[in-house]
C-alpha positions as CSV (number, residue, x, y, z in Angstrom):
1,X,0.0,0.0,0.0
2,X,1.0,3.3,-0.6
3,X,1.2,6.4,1.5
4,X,0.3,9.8,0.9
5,X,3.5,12.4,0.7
6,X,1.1,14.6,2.7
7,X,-1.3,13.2,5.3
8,X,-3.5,16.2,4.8
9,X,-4.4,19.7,2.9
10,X,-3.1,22.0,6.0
11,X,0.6,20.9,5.8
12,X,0.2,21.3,1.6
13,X,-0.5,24.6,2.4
14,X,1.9,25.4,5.1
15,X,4.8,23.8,2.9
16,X,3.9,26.2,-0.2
17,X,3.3,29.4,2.1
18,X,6.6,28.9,3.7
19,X,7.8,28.3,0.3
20,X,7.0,31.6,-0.5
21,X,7.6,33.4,2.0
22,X,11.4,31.9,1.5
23,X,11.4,33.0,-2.1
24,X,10.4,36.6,-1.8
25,X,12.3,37.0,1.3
26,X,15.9,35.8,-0.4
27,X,15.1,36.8,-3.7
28,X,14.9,40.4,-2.0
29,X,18.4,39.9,-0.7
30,X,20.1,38.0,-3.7
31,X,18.8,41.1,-6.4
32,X,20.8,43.8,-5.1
33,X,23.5,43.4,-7.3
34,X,20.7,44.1,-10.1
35,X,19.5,47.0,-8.9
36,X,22.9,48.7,-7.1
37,X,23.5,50.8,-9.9
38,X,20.2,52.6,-9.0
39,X,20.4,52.7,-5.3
40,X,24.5,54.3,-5.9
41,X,22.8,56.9,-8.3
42,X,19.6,57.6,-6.5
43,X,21.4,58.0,-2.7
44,X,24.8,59.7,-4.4
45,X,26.9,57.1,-2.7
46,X,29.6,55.0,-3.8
47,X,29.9,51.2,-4.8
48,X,31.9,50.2,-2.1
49,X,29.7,52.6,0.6
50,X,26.5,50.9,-0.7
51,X,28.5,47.4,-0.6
52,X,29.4,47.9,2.8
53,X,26.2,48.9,3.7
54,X,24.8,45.5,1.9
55,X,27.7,43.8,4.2
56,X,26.5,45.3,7.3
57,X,22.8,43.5,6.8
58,X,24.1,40.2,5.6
59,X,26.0,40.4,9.2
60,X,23.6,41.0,11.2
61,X,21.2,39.0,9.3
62,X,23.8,36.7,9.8
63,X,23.9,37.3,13.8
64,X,20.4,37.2,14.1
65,X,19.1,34.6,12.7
66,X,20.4,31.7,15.0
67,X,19.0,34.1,18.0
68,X,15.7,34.4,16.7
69,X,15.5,30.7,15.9
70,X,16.0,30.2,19.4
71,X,13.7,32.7,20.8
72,X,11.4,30.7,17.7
73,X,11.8,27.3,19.6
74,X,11.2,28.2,23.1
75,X,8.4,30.7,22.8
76,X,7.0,29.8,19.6
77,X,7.7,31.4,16.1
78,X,4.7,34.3,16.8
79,X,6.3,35.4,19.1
80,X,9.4,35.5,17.2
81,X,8.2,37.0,14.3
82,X,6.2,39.7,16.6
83,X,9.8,40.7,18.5
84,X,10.9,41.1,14.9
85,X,8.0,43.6,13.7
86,X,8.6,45.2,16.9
87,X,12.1,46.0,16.7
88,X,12.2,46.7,12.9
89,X,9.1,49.4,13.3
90,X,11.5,50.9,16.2
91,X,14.3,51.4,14.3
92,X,12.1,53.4,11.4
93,X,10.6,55.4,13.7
94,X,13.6,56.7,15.9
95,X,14.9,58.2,12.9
């Protein structure tokens, strides 16, 4: 007899959303090269300032990422994500 790959509809569903939300999210991050001729005219900055800039994120992304994981496993990934939105909006409005 043979199984199903999925027992059910929800984890189809879960599986493609989480799909997705991995493809926008690193298809954000792997296209800067594409568009950094833009970003250097439009903020008059250099290559290497916007690169650094660009390595700045990846590094804290970088650093981040295991934390959040962690907070993610303990207290559920809500509450991770919400900590997230919380600190992100934070940092756009103290400027």
């Amino acid at each position: 007899m043979k199984e199903k790959f999925f027992q059910n509809k929800l984890a189809l569903i879960t599986l493609l959303s989480a799909c997705g939300i991995v493809a926008v999210s690193m298809g954000l991050r792997q296209t800067f090269g594409l568009f950094s001729d833009f970003f250097v005219k439009d903020l008059e900055c250099t290559i290497t300032q916007f690169g650094l800039a660009i390595g700045i994120q990846m590094l804290f992304w970088g650093i981040f990422a295991p934390l959040f994981g962690i907070i993610a496993d303990k207290f559920g990934g809500n509450k991770a994500v919400f900590i997230g939105f919380v600190m992100d909006n934070s940092c756009k409005f103290s400027n």
